[in-house]
C-alpha positions as CSV (number, residue, x, y, z in Angstrom):
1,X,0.0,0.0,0.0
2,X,1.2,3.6,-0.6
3,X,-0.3,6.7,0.5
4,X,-0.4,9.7,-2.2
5,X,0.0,12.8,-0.8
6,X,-3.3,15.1,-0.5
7,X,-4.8,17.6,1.8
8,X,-6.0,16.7,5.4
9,X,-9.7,15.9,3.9
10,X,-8.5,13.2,1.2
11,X,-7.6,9.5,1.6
12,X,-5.5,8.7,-1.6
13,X,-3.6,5.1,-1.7
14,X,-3.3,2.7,-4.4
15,X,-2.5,-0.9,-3.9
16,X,-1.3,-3.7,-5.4
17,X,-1.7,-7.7,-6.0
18,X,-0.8,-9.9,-8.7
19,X,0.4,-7.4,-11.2
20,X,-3.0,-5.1,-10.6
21,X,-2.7,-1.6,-9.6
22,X,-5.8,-0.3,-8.1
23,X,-6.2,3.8,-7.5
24,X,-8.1,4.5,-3.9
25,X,-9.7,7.7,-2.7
26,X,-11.6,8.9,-0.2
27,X,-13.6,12.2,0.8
28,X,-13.8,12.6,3.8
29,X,-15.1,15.9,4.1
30,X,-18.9,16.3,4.5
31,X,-18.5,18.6,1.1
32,X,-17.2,18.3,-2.8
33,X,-13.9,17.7,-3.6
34,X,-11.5,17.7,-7.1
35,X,-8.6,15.6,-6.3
36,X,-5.6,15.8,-9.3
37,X,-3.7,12.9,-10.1
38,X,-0.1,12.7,-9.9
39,X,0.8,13.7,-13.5
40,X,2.7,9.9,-14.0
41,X,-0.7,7.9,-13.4
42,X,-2.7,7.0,-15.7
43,X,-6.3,5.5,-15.1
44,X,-7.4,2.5,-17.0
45,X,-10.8,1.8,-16.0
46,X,-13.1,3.0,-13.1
47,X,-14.1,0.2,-10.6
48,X,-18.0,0.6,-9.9
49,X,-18.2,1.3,-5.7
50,X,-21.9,0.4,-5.1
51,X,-23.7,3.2,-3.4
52,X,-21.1,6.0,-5.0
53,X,-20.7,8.0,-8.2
54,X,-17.8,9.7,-8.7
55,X,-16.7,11.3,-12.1
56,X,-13.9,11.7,-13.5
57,X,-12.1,14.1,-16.0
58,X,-8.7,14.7,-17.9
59,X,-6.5,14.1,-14.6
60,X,-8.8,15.0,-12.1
61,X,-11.4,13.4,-9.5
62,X,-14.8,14.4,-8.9
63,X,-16.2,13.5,-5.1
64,X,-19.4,14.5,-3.5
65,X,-19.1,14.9,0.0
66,X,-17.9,11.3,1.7
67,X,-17.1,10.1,-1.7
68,X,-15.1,7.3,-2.8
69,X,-13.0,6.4,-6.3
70,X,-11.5,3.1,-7.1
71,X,-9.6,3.0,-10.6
72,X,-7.4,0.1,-12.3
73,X,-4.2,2.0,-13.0
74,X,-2.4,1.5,-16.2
């Protein structure tokens, strides 16, 4: 597991297993937040989290307030 650096409101880590990357992140705050994506990483797919709807865009995160994202990363 590693931990992406974000502000005090944002849970970021990816993880991996058996050659799959996955991209985590978490709102936390009880409001929106745009999270950017470390310029190097790249976003394959987005992994459905029943119950959530994130969006995303370009190089950047869309959360509603206590949000979460899951992405396979290329």
């Amino acid at each position: 597991m590693t931990f992406l650096d974000t502000n005090e409101d944002i849970l970021a880590f990816t993880r991996e297993k058996a050659g799959e990357k996955l991209l985590f992140v978490f709102n936390l705050h009880r409001g929106p937040q745009t999270v950017r994506l470390p310029k190097a990483m790249k976003i394959a797919e987005t992994v459905p989290m029943p119950g959530f709807a994130p969006e995303m865009e370009g190089g950047e995160i869309m959360l509603d307030a206590l949000d979460v994202f899951c992405g396979r990363v290329a």
